[in-house]
PATIKE-804143 format. One line per 8 residues: for each residue x, y, z of C-alpha. Coordinates in steps of 0.05 Angstrom, whole numbers. Each point is the difference from the previous one (the first is absolute). Example, Ala and Ser with C-alpha at 12.3 -4.5 7.8 and 13.67 -1.06 7.14 Angstrom:
! residues 2
246,-90,156 | 27,69,-13
! end
This chain:
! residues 415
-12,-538,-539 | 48,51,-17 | 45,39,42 | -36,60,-1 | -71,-34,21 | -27,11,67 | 10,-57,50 | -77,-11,31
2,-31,82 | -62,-35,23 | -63,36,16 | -1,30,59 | -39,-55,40 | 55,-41,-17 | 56,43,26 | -30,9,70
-27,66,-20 | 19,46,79 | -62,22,38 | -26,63,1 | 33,10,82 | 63,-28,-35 | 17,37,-62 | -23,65,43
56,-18,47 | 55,-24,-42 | -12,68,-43 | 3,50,62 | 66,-42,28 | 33,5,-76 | -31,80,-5 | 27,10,70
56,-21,-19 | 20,74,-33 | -26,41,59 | 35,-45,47 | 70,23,-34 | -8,70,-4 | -47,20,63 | 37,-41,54
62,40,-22 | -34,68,7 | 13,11,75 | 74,-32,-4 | 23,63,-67 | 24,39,44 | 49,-53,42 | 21,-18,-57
22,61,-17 | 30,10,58 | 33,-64,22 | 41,-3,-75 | 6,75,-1 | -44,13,-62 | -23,58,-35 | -72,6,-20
4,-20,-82 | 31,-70,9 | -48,-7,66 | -58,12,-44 | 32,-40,-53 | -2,-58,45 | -76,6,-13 | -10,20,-68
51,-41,-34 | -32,-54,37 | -67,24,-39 | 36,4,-62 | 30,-71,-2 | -74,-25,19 | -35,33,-69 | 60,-20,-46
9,-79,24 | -74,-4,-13 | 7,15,-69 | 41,-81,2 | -49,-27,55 | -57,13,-32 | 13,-41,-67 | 40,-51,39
-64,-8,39 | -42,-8,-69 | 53,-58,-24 | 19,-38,61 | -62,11,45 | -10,36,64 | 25,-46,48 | 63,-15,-11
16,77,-24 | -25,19,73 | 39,-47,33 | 62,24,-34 | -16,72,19 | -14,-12,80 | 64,-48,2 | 39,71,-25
-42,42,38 | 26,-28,70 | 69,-4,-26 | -5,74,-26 | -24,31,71 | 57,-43,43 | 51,33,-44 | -24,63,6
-4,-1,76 | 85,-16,-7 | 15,56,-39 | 52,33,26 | -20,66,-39 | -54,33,-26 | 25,-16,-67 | 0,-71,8
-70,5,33 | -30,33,-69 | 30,-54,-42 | -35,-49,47 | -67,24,9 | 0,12,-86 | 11,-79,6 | -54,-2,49
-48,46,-45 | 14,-48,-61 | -24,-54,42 | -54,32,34 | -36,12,-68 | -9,-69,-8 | -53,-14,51 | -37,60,-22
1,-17,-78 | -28,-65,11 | -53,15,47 | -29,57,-49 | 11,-64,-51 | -29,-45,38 | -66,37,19 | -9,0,-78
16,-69,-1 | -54,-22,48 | -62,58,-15 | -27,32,-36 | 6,84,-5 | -47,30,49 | 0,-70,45 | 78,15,-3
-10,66,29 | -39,-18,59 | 49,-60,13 | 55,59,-11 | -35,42,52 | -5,-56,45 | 74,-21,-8 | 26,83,8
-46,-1,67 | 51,-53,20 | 54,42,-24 | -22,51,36 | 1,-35,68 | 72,-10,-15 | 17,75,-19 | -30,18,69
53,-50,38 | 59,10,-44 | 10,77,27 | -18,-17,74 | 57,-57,-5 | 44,30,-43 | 1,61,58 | 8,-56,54
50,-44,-34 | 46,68,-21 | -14,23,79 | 25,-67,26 | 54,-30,-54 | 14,55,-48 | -22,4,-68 | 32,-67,-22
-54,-38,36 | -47,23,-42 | 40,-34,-57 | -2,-65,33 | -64,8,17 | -16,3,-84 | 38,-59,-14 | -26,-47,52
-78,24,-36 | 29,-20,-70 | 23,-64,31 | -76,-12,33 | -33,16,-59 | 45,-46,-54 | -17,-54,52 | -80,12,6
3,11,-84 | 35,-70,-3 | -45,-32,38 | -64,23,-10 | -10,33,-68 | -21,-29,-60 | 25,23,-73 | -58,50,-24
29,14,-70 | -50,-21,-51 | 47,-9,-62 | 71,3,5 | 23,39,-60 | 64,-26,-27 | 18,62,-42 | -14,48,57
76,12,3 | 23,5,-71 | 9,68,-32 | -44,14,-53 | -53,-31,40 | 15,33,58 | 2,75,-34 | -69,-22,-45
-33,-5,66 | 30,68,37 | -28,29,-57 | -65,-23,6 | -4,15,68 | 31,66,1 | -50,21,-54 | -61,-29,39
-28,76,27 | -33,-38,60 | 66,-30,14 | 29,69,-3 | -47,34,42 | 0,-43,60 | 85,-6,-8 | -1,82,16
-56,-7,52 | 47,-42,43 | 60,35,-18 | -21,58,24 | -39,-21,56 | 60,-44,30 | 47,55,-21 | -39,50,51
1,-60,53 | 84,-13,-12 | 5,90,14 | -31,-33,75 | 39,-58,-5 | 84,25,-17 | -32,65,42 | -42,-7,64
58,-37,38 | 45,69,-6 | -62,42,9 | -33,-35,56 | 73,-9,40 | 44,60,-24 | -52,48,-14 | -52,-12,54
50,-37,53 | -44,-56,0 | 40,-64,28 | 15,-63,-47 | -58,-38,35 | -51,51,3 | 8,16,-68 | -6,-71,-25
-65,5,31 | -25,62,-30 | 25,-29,-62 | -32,-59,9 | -66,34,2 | -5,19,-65 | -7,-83,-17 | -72,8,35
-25,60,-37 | 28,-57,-58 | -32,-54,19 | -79,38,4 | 16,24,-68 | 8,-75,-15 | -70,-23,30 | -34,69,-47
35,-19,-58 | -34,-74,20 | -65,31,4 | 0,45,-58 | 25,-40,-60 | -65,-48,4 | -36,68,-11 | 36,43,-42
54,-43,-36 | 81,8,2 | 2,70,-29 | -65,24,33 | 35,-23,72 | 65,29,-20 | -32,71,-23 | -43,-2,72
66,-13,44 | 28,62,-36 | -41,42,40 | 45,-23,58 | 61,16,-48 | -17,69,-11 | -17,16,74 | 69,-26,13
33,44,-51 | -30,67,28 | 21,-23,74 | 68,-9,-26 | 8,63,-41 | -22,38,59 | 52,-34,40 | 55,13,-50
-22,80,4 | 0,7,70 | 54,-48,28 | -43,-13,60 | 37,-48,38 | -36,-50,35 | -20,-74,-2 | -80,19,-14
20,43,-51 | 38,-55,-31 | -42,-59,11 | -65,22,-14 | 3,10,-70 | 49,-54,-2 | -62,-52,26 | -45,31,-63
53,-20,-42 | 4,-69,23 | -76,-2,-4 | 3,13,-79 | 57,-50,-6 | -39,-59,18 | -46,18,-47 | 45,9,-56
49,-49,14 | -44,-64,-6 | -33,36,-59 | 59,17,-35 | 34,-79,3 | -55,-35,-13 | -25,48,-64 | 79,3,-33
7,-76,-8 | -82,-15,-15 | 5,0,-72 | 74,-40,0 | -38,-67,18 | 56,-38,-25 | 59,59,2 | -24,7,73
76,-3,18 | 29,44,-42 | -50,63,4 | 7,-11,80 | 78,5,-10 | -20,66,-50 | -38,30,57 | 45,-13,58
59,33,-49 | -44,73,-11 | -14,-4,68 | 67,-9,25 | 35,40,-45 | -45,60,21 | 15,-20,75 | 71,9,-16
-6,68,-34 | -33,20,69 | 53,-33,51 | 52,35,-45 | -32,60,3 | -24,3,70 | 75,-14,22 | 21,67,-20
-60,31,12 | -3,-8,83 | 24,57,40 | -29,-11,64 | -66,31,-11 | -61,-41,-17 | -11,32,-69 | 26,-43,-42
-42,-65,25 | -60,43,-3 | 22,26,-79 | 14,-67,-9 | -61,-39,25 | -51,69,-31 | 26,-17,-70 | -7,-66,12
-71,4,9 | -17,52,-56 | 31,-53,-47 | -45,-59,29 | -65,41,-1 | 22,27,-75 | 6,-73,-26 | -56,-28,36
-45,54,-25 | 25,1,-76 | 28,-62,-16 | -23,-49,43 | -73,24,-9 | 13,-8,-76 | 39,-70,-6 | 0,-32,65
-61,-45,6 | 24,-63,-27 | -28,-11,-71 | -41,-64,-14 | 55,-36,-35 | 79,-9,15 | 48,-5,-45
! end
């Protein structure tokens, strides 16, 4: 066997292939993993500005930097994944996780807390790599996408709490808690992985990491056009969803003198409107297929985007006005969003790794144009997370109904 030969692991019977109820819980906890870190922190941006006396940009970097780190690390997760399997990259990952968040809730500046939570974002990509990996470890494309539906209902359930105690934690402790709070649930999880996950990696591949390798496979990816579409439907769909995220805290508080608590709540609603486009996406993609699904939950897109450019003409300032086309947003996201991972990693069956870690990188880096932009761009009015979150959604419906429609259903055979 030579050194660049795939390793094969025992059929799956023999590995202790998860249930069904399993693999649909481990994935939400690892998925949940990424709105845990950035939606319990949404009601605590603006003590945190105010208890290290910080202007808005490195507040907001605190955010997208975070974003950043978690697309670029993914790019070494991914194929470390591919070599060394799944299991021991995700342990790894959570141990630094939890270590991350506790030294980000010492920092003594607002500095020192962007330097930690890029460490956290690094780590933080890990979990969400290997699950997209691991769903194409275990199924196949459109049984991936239902399990990915199931596992981002899950997810969901977690957005919904993460604002709600992020409000109550920063009303209580401060915004530190909320730190702690992240580490102790990358501690948890490294210890449920450990014990109760099996390896799901099919072949270990031992050139994964080496260079020429490495680049001959990005470039087979990149040049995949089903790959590319579904990349830029989730870029731009989470892009429009980060303009709420880095935003709503500042909006919902500053703008609309909402308290910390009751506008982790309002927050927090959004997750439902997430979750029921979850159980559509669940009962379209038996019917119509990944792209046919994806195309269908645009309608919800596009409603969202004339909501929000009306919102961003007339500066009407109130939470309705806000919310409402926020929840049609959220709608089209959990169709897109379970979509969108399964269909960019279907035809990698055995690069399943590295196109996740390709997909997470366009996504984030996108996220972080957005946070870097939306940092200079709020003035106290609630224009630019309407502007935002409008051309967010006129991107989504664009790709869905161009590209998508042309290269997204999964062709008969992977490479």
């Amino acid at each position: 066997m030579t050194v660049d030969t795939p390793v094969p692991l025992p059929a799956p019977a023999a590995r202790e292939r998860p249930s069904a109820l399993l693999a649909a819980v481990m994935l939400a906890l690892l998925l949940g993993l990424q709105p845990l870190t950035t939606d319990l922190m949404l009601p605590a941006l603006p003590l945190l500005a105010t208890d290290l006396a910080a202007p808005m940009a490195p507040v907001q970097l605190t955010m997208s930097a975070l974003i950043l780190a978690f697309g670029v690390a993914q790019l070494v997760w991914g194929p470390l994944a591919d070599r060394l399997g799944r299991r021991p990259v995700l342990l790894a990952g959570l141990t630094l996780y939890a270590l991350a968040s506790v030294g980000a809730a010492l920092a003594a500046t607002v500095q020192q807390v962007v330097l930690w939570r890029i460490v956290q974002g690094a780590a933080m990509s890990v979990p969400v790599v290997c699950a997209r990996a691991m769903v194409r470890d275990l199924y196949e494309p459109h049984q991936g996408a239902l399990v990915m539906a199931r596992a981002l209902s899950g997810l969901g359930l977690i957005a919904i709490t993460s604002p709600v105690l992020g409000g109550l934690l920063a009303k209580l402790y401060g915004w530190r808690a909320e730190l702690v709070a992240m580490g102790l649930a990358g501690a948890a999880l490294a210890t449920f992985l450990a014990l109760r996950w099996p390896e799901t990696i099919r072949q270990r591949r031992p050139d994964a990491t080496r260079l020429r390798p490495l680049l001959r496979q990005i470039g087979q990816i990149l040049r995949h056009p089903g790959f590319r579409a579904w990349a830029l439907l989730v870029t731009c769909t989470y892009g429009g969803l980060f303009v709420f995220l880095a935003g709503a805290g500042f909006v919902l508080i500053g703008v609309l003198g909402l308290t910390p608590l009751v506008a982790g709540a309002v927050m927090s609603s959004t997750s439902l409107a997430y979750i029921a486009g979850t159980f559509i996406c669940r009962r379209w993609l038996p019917r119509h297929g990944l792209a046919g699904a994806s195309m269908r939950g645009a309608g919800f897109t596009v409603a969202a985007c004339v909501g929000m450019a009306l919102l961003a003409i007339t500066d009407h300032r109130s939470v309705w006005a806000v919310m409402l086309p926020t929840w049609l947003y959220a709608l089209g996201h959990g169709v897109h969003q379970p979509c969108g991972q399964a269909g960019a990693v279907a035809p990698f069956p055995h690069a399943a790794g590295q196109a996740s870690a390709l997909a997470g990188f366009v996504l984030s880096l996108g996220a972080f144009g957005v946070g870097l932009w939306l940092g200079r761009a709020l003035d106290g009015t609630v224009r630019p997370l309407a502007t935002g979150m409008a051309l967010g959604a006129g991107l989504t419906a664009l790709v869905a109904w161009t590209l998508v429609r042309r290269h997204g259903e999964p062709a008969a055979n992977a490479h």
